[in-house]
mmCIF file of the N, C-alpha and C atoms, coordinates in Angstrom:
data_MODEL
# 
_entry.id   MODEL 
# 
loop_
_atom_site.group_PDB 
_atom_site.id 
_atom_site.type_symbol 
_atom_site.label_atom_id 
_atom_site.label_alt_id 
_atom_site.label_comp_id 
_atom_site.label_asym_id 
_atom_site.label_entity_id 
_atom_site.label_seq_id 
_atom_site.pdbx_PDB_ins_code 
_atom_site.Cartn_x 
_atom_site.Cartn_y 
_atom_site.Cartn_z 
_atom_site.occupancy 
_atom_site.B_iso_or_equiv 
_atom_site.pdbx_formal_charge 
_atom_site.auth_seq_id 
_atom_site.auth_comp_id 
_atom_site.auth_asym_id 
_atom_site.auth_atom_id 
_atom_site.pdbx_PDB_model_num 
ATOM 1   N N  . UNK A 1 1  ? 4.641   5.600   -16.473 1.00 0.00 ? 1  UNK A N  1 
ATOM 2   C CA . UNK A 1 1  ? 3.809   4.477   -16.137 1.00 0.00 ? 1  UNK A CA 1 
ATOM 3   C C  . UNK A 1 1  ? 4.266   3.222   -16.872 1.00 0.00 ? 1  UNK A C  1 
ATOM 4   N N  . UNK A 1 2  ? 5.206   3.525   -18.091 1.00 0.00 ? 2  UNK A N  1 
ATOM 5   C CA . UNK A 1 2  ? 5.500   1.761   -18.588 1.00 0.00 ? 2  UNK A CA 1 
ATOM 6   C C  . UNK A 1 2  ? 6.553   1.054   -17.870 1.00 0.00 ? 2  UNK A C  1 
ATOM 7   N N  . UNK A 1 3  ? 6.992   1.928   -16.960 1.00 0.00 ? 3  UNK A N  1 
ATOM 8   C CA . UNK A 1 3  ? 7.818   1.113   -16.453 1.00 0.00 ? 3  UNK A CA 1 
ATOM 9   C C  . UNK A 1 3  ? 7.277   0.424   -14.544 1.00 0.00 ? 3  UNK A C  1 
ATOM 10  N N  . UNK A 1 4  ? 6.215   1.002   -14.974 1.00 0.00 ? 4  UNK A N  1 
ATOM 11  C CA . UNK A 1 4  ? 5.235   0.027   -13.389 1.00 0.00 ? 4  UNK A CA 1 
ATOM 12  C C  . UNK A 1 4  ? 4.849   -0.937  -13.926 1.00 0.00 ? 4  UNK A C  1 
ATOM 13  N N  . UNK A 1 5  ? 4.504   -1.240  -15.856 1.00 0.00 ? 5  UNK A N  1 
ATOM 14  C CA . UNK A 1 5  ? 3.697   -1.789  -16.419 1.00 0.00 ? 5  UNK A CA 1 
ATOM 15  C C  . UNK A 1 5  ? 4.994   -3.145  -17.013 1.00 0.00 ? 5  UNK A C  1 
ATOM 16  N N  . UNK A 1 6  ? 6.102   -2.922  -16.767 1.00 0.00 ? 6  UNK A N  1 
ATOM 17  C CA . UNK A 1 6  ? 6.889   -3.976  -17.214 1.00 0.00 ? 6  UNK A CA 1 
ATOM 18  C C  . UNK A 1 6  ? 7.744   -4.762  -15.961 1.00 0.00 ? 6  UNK A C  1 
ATOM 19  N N  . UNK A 1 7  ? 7.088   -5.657  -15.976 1.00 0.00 ? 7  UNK A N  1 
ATOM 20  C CA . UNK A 1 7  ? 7.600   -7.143  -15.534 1.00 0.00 ? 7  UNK A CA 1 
ATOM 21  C C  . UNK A 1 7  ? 9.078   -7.078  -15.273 1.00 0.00 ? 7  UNK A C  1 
ATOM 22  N N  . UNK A 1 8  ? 9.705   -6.760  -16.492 1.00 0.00 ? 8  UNK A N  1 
ATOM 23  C CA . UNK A 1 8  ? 11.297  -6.800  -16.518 1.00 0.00 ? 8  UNK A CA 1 
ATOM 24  C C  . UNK A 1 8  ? 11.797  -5.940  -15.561 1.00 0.00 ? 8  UNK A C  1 
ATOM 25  N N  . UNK A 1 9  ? 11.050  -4.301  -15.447 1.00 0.00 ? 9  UNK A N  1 
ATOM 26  C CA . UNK A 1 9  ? 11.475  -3.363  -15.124 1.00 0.00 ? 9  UNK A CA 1 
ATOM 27  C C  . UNK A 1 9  ? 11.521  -3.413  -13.914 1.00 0.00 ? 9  UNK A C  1 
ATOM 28  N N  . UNK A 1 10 ? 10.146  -4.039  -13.171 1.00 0.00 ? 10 UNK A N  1 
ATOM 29  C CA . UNK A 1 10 ? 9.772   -3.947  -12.062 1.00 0.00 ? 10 UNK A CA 1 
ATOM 30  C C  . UNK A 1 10 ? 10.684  -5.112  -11.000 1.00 0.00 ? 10 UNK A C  1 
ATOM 31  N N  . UNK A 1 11 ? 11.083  -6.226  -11.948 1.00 0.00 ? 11 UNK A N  1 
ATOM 32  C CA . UNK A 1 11 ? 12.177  -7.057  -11.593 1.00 0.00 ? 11 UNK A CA 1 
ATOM 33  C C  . UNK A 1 11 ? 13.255  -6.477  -10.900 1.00 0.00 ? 11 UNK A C  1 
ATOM 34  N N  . UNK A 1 12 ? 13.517  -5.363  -11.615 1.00 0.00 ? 12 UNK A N  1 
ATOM 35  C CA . UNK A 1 12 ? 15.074  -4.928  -11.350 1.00 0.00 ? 12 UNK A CA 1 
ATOM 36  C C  . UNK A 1 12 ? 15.013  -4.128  -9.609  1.00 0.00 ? 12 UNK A C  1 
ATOM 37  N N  . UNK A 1 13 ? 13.778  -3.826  -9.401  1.00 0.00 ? 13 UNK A N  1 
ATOM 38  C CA . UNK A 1 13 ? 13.179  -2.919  -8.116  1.00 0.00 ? 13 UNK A CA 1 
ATOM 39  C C  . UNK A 1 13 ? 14.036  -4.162  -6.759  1.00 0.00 ? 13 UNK A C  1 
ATOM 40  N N  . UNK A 1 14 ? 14.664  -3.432  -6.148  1.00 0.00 ? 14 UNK A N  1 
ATOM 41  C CA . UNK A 1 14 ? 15.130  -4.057  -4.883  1.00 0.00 ? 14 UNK A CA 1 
ATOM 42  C C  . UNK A 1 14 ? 13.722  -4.001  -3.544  1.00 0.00 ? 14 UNK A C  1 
ATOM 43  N N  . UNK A 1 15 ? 13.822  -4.996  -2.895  1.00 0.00 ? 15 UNK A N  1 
ATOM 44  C CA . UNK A 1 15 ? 12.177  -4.482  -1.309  1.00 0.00 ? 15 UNK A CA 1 
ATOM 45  C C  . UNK A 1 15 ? 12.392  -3.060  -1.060  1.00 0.00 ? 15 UNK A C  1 
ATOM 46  N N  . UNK A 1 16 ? 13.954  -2.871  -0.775  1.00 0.00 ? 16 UNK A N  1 
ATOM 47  C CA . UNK A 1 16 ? 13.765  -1.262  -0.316  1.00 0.00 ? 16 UNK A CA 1 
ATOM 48  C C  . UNK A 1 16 ? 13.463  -0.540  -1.153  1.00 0.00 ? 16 UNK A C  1 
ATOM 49  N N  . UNK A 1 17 ? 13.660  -0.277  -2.213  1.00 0.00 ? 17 UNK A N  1 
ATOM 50  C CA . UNK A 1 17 ? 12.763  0.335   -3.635  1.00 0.00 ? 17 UNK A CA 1 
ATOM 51  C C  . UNK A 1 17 ? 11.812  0.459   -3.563  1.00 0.00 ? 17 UNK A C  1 
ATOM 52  N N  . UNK A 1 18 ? 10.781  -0.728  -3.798  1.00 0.00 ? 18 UNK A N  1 
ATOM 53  C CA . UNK A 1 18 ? 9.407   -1.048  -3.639  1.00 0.00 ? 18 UNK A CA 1 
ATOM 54  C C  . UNK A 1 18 ? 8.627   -0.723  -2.485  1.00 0.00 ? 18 UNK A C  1 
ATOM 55  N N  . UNK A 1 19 ? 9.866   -0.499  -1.227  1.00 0.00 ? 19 UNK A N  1 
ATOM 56  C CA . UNK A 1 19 ? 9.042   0.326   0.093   1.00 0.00 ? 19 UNK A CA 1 
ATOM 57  C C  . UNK A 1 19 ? 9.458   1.950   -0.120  1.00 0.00 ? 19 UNK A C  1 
ATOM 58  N N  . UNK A 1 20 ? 9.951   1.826   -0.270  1.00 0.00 ? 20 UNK A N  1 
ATOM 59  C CA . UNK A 1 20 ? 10.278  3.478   -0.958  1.00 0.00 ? 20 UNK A CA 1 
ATOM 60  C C  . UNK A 1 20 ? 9.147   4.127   -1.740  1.00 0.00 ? 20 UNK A C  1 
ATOM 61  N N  . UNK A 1 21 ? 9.041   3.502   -2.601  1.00 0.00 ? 21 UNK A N  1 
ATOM 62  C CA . UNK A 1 21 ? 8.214   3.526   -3.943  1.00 0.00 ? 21 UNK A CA 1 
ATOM 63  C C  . UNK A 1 21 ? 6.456   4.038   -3.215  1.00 0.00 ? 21 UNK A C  1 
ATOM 64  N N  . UNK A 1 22 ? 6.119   2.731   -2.376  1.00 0.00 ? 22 UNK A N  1 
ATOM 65  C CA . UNK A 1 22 ? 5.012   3.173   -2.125  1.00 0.00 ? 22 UNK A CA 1 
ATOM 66  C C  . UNK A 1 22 ? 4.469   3.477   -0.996  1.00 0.00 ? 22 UNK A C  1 
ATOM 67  N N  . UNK A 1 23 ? 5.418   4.039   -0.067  1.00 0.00 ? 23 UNK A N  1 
ATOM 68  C CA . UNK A 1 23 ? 5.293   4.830   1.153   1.00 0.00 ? 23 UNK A CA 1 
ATOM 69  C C  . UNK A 1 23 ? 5.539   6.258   0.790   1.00 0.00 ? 23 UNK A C  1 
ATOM 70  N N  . UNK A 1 24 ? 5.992   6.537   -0.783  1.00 0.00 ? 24 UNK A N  1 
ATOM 71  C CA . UNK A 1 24 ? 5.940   8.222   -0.995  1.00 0.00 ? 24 UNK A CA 1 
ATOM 72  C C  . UNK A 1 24 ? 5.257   8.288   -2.475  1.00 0.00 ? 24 UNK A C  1 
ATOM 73  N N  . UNK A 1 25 ? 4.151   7.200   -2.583  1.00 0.00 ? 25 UNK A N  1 
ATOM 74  C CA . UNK A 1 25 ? 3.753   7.857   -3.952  1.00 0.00 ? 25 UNK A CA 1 
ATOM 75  C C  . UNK A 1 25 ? 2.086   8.072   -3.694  1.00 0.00 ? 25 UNK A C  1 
ATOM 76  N N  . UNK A 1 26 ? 1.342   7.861   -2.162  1.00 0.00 ? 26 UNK A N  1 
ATOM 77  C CA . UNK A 1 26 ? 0.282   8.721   -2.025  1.00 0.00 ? 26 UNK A CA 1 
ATOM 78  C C  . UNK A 1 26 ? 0.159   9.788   -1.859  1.00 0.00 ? 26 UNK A C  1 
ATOM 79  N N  . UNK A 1 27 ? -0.782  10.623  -2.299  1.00 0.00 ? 27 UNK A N  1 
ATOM 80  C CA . UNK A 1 27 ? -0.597  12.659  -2.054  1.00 0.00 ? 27 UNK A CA 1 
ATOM 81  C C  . UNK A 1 27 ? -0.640  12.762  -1.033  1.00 0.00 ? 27 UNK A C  1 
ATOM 82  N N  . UNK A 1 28 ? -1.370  12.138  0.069   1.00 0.00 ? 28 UNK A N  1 
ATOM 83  C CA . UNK A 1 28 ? -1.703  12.076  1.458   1.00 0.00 ? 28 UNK A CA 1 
ATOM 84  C C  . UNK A 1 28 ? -2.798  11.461  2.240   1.00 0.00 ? 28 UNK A C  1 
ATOM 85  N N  . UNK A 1 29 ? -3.274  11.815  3.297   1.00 0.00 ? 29 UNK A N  1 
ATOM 86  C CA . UNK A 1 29 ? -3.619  11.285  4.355   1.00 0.00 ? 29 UNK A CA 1 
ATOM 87  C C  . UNK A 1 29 ? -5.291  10.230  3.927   1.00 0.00 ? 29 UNK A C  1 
ATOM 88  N N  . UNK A 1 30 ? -5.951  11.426  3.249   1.00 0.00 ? 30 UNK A N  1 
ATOM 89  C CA . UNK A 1 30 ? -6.802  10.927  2.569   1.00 0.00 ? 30 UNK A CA 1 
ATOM 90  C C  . UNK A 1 30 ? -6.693  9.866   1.514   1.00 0.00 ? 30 UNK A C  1 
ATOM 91  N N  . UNK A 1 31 ? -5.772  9.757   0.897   1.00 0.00 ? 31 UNK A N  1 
ATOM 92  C CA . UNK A 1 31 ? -5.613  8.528   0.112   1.00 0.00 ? 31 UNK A CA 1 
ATOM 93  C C  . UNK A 1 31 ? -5.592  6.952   0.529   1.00 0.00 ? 31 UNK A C  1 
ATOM 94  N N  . UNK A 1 32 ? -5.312  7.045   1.911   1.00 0.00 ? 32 UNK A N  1 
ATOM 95  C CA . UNK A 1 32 ? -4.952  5.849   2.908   1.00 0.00 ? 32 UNK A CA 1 
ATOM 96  C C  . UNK A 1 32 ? -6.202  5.375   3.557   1.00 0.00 ? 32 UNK A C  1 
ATOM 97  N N  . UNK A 1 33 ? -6.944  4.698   2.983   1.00 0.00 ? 33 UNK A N  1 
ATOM 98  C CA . UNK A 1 33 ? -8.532  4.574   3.451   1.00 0.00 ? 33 UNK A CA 1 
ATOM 99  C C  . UNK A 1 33 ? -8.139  2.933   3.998   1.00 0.00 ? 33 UNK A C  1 
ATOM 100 N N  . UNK A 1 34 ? -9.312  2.680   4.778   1.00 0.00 ? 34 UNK A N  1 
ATOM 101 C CA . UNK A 1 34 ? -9.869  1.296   5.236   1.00 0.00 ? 34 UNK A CA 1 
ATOM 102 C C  . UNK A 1 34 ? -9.815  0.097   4.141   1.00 0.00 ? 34 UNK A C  1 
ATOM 103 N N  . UNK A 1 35 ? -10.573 0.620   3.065   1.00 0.00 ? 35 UNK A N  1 
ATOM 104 C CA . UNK A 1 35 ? -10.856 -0.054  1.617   1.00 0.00 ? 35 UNK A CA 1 
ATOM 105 C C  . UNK A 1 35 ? -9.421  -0.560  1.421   1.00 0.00 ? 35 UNK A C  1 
ATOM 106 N N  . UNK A 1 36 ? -8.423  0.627   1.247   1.00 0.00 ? 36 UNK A N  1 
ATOM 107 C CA . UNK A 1 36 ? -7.327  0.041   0.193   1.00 0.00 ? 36 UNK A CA 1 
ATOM 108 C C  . UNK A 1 36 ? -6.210  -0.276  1.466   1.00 0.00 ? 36 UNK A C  1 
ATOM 109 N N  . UNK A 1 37 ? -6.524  -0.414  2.541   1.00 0.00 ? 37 UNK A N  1 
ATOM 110 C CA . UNK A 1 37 ? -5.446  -1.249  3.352   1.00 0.00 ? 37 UNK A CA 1 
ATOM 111 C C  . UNK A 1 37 ? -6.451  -2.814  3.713   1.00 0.00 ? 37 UNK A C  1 
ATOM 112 N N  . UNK A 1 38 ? -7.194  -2.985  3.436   1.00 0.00 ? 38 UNK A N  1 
ATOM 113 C CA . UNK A 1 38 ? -7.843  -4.399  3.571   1.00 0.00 ? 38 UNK A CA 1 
ATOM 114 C C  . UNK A 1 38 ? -7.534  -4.699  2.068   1.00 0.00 ? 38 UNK A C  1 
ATOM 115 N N  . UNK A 1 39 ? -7.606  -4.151  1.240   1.00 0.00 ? 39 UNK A N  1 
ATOM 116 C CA . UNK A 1 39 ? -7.225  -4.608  0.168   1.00 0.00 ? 39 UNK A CA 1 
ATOM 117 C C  . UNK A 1 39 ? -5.398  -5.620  0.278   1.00 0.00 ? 39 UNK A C  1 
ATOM 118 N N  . UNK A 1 40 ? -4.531  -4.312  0.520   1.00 0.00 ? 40 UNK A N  1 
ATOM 119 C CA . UNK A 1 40 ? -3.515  -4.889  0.680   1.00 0.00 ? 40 UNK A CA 1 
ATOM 120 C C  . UNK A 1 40 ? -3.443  -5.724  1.118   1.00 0.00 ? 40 UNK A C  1 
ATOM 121 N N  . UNK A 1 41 ? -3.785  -6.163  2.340   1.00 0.00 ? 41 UNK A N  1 
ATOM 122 C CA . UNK A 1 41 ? -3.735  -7.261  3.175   1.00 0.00 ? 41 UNK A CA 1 
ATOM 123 C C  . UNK A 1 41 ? -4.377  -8.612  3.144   1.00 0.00 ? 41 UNK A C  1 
ATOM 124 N N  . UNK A 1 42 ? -5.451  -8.504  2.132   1.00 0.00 ? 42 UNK A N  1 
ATOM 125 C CA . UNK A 1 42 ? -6.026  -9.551  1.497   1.00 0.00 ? 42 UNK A CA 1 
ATOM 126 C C  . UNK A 1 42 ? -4.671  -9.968  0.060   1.00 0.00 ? 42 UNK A C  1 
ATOM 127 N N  . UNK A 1 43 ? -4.528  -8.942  -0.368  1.00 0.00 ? 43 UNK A N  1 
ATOM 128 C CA . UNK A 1 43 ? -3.616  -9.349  -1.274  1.00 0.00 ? 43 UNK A CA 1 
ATOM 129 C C  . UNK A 1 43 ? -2.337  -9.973  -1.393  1.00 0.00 ? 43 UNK A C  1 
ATOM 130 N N  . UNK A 1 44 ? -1.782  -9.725  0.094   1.00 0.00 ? 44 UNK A N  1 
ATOM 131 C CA . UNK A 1 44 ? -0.927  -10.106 0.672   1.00 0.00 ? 44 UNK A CA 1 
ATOM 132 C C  . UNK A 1 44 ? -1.023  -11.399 1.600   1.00 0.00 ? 44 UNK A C  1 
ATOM 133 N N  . UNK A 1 45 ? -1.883  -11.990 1.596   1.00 0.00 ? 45 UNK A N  1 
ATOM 134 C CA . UNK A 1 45 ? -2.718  -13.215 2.672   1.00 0.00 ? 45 UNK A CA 1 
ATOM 135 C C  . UNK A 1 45 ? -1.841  -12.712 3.793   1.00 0.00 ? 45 UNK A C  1 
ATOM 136 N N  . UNK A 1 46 ? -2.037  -11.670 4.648   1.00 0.00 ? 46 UNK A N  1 
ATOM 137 C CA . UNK A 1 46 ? -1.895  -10.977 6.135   1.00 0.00 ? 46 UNK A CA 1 
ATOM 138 C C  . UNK A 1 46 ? -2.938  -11.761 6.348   1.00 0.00 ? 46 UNK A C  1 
ATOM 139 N N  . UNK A 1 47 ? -3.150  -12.296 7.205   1.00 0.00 ? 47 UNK A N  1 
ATOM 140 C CA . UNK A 1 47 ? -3.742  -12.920 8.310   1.00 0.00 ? 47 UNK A CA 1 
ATOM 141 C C  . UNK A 1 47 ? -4.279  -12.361 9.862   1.00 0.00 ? 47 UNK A C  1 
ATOM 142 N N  . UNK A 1 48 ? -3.154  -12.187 10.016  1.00 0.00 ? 48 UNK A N  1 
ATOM 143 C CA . UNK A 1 48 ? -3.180  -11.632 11.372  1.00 0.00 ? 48 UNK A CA 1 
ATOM 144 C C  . UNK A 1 48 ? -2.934  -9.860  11.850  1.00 0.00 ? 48 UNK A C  1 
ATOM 145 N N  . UNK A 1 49 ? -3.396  -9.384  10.854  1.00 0.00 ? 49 UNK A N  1 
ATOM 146 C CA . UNK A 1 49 ? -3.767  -7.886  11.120  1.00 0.00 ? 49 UNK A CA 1 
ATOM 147 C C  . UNK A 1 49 ? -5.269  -7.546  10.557  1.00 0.00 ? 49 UNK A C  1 
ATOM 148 N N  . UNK A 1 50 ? -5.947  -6.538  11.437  1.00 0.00 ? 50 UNK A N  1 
ATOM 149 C CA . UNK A 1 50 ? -7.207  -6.113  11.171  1.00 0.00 ? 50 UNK A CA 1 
ATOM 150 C C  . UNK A 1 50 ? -7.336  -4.947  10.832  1.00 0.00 ? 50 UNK A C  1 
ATOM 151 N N  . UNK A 1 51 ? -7.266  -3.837  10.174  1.00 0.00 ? 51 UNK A N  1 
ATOM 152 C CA . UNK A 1 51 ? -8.088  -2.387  9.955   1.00 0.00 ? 51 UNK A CA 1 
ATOM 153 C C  . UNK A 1 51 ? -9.267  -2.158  10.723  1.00 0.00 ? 51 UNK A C  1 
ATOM 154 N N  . UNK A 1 52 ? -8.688  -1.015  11.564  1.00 0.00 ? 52 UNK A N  1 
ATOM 155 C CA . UNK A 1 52 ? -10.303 -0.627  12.285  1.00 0.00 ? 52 UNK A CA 1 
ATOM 156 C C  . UNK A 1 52 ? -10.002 0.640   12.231  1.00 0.00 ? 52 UNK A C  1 
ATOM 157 N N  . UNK A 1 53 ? -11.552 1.672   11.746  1.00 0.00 ? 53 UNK A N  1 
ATOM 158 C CA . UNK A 1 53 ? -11.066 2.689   11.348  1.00 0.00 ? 53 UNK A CA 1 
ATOM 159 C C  . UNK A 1 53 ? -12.049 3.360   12.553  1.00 0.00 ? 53 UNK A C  1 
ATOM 160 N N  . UNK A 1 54 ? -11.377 4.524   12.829  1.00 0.00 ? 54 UNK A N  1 
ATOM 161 C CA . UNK A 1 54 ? -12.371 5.605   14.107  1.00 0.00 ? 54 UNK A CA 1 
ATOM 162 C C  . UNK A 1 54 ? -12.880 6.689   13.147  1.00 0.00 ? 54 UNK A C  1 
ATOM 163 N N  . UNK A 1 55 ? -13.808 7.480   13.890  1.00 0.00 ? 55 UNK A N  1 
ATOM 164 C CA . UNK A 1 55 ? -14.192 8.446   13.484  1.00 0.00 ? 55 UNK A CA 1 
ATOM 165 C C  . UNK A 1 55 ? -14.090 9.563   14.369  1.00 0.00 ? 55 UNK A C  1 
ATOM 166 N N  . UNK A 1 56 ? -14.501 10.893  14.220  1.00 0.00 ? 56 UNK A N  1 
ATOM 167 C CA . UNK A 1 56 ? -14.570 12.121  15.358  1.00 0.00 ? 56 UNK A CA 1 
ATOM 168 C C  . UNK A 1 56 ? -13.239 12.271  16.447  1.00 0.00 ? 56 UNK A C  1 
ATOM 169 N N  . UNK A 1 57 ? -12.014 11.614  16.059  1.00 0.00 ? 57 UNK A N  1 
ATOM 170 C CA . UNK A 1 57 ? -11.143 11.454  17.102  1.00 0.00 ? 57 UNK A CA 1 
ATOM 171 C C  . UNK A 1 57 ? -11.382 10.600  18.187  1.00 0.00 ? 57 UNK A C  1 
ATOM 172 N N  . UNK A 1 58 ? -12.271 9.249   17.604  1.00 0.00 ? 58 UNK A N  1 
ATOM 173 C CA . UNK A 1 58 ? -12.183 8.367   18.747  1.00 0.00 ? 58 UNK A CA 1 
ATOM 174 C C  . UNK A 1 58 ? -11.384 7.686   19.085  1.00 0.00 ? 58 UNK A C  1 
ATOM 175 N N  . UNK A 1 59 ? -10.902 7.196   20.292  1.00 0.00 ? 59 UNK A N  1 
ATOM 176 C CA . UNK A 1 59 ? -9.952  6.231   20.179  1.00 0.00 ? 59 UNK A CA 1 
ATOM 177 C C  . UNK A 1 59 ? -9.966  5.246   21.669  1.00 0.00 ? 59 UNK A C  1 
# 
């Protein structure tokens, strides 16, 4: 973890790294909620994408 926690370290991370990084460091399916992709996307000023989540296999 000190090296998520250093600036310097995290510098050295190339985009493909950093997509690497966190397209394989959730356990799975359940980890990927509504919450923490509006998060991203607020964090990211995305604009123009929405999260809409189904339930029961709706679609």
């Amino acid at each position: 973890m000190d090296f998520f926690r250093d600036t310097d370290e995290l510098n050295r991370l190339t985009p493909d790294d950093r997509i690497e990084i966190f397209r394989s460091i959730l356990l799975g399916s359940s980890d990927i909620t509504k919450d923490l992709l509006n998060d991203l996307i607020r964090n990211y000023s995305v604009d123009n994408l929405e999260v809409i989540e189904f339930y029961n296999d709706e679609k």
